[in-house]
C-alpha positions in Angstrom: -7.6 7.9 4.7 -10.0 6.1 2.4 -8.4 7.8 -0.1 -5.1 7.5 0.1 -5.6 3.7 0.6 -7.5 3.2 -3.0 -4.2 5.4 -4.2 -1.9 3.5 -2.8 -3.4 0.3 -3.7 -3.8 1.4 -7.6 -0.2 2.1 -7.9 0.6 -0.8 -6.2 -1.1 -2.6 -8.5 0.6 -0.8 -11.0 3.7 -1.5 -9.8 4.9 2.1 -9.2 6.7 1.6 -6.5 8.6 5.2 -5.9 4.9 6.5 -6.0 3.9 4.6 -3.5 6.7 5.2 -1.2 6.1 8.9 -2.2 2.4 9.3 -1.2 3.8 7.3 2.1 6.7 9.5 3.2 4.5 13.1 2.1 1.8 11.5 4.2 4.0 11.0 7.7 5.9 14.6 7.1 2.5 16.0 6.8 1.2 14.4 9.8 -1.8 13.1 7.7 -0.9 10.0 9.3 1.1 8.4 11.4 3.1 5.3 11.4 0.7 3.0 13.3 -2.2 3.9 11.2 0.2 3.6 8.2 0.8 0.2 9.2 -3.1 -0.8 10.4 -4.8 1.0 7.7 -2.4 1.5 4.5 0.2 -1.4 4.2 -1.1 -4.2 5.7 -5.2 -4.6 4.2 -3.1 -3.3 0.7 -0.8 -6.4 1.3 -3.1 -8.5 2.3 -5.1 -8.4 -0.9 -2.6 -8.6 -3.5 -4.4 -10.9 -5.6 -2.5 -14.3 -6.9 -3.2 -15.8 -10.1 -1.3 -18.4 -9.8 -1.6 -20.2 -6.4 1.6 -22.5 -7.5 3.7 -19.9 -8.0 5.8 -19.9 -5.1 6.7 -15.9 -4.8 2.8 -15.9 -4.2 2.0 -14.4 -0.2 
Protein backbone atom coordinates (compact mmCIF):
# COMPACT_ATOMS: atom_id res chain seq x y z
CA UNK A 1 0.00 0.00 0.00
CA UNK A 2 3.17 2.06 0.64
CA UNK A 3 3.50 2.00 -2.71
CA UNK A 4 0.74 2.99 -4.27
CA UNK A 5 0.56 5.97 -1.79
CA UNK A 6 4.14 7.44 -2.96
CA UNK A 7 2.42 6.88 -6.70
CA UNK A 8 -0.36 8.50 -6.03
CA UNK A 9 1.08 11.33 -4.29
CA UNK A 10 3.90 11.94 -7.21
CA UNK A 11 1.19 12.29 -9.74
CA UNK A 12 -0.67 14.29 -7.67
CA UNK A 13 1.96 16.47 -7.32
CA UNK A 14 2.20 16.38 -10.86
CA UNK A 15 -1.03 17.28 -11.46
CA UNK A 16 -2.05 14.14 -13.40
CA UNK A 17 -5.16 13.85 -12.34
CA UNK A 18 -6.80 10.96 -14.80
CA UNK A 19 -3.67 8.90 -13.46
CA UNK A 20 -4.53 9.23 -10.28
CA UNK A 21 -8.06 8.43 -10.61
CA UNK A 22 -6.71 5.52 -12.73
CA UNK A 23 -4.33 3.84 -10.21
CA UNK A 24 -7.56 4.46 -7.82
CA UNK A 25 -10.39 2.76 -9.71
CA UNK A 26 -7.68 -0.42 -10.97
CA UNK A 27 -6.90 -0.64 -7.28
CA UNK A 28 -10.83 -1.06 -5.93
CA UNK A 29 -11.69 -3.55 -9.14
CA UNK A 30 -8.68 -5.44 -8.17
CA UNK A 31 -9.56 -5.71 -4.60
CA UNK A 32 -6.07 -4.37 -3.77
CA UNK A 33 -7.91 -2.16 -1.67
CA UNK A 34 -10.95 -1.18 -0.53
CA UNK A 35 -12.69 2.03 -0.14
CA UNK A 36 -12.09 2.60 3.58
CA UNK A 37 -8.48 2.02 3.34
CA UNK A 38 -8.59 4.18 0.13
CA UNK A 39 -9.97 6.85 2.20
CA UNK A 40 -7.68 6.22 5.64
CA UNK A 41 -4.53 5.42 3.88
CA UNK A 42 -4.49 6.92 0.17
CA UNK A 43 -6.60 10.21 -0.09
CA UNK A 44 -6.72 11.69 3.03
CA UNK A 45 -2.53 11.77 4.44
CA UNK A 46 -2.04 12.63 0.34
CA UNK A 47 -4.42 15.63 0.98
CA UNK A 48 -3.39 16.44 3.99
CA UNK A 49 0.16 17.19 2.82
CA UNK A 50 -0.30 19.13 -0.26
CA UNK A 51 2.24 21.57 0.54
CA UNK A 52 1.18 25.56 0.22
CA UNK A 53 3.59 28.11 -0.76
CA UNK A 54 1.67 30.70 -0.40
CA UNK A 55 -0.21 30.69 2.92
CA UNK A 56 -2.31 33.95 1.56
CA UNK A 57 -3.48 32.38 -1.18
CA UNK A 58 -6.87 31.73 -0.40
CA UNK A 59 -7.48 28.31 -2.64
CA UNK A 60 -4.66 27.10 -0.10
CA UNK A 61 -6.38 23.85 2.37
Amino acid sequence: MKNLFNEFVESLMEHKKEKCVQMVLDCLSSDEINVVDLYTEILTPALNNIPCHNREDQHCI
